[in-house]
C-alpha positions as CSV (number, residue, x, y, z in Angstrom):
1,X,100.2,83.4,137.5
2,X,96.9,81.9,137.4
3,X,95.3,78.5,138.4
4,X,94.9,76.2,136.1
5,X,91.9,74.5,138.0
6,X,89.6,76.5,140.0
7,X,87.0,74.3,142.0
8,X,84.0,75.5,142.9
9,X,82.2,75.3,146.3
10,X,79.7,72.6,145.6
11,X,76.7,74.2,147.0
12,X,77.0,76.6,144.3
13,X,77.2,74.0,141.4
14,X,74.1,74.3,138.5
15,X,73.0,77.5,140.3
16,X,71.5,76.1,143.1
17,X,71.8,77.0,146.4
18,X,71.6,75.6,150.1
19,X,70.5,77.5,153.0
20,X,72.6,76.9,156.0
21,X,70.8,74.6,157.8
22,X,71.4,72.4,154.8
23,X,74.8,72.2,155.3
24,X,75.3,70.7,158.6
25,X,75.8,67.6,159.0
26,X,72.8,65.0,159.0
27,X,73.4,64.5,162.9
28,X,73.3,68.0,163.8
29,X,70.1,68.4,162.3
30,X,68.7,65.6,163.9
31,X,65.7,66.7,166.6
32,X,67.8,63.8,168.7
33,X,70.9,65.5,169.0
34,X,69.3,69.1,169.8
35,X,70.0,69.3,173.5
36,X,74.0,68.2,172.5
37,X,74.2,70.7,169.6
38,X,72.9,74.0,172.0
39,X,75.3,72.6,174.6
40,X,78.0,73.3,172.0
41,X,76.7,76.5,170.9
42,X,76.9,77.6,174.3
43,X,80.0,76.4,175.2
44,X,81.6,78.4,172.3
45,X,79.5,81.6,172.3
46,X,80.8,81.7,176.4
47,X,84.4,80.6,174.9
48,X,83.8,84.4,172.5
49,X,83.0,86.2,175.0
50,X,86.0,84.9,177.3
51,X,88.5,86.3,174.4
């Protein structure tokens, strides 16, 4: 049985399409919040390689 409504992811809509950095959120990409977003990155690469 199929779907009756399929959405699409909406960086794909009309053909167009976002790079990564594009979808973060606006405060992640934010020169600002830098130092706060590789803190995070760090803290779950470490938690990776803990596993």
């Amino acid at each position: 049985m199929q779907a009756s409504l399929r959405e699409g992811i909406p960086w794909y809509d009309h053909g167009r399409k976002m790079t990564v950095v594009a979808r973060l959120p606006a405060w992640m990409q934010q020169a600002k919040n830098r130092d706060e977003v590789l803190r995070a990155i760090a803290r779950i690469h470490a938690s990776l390689l803990r596993s």
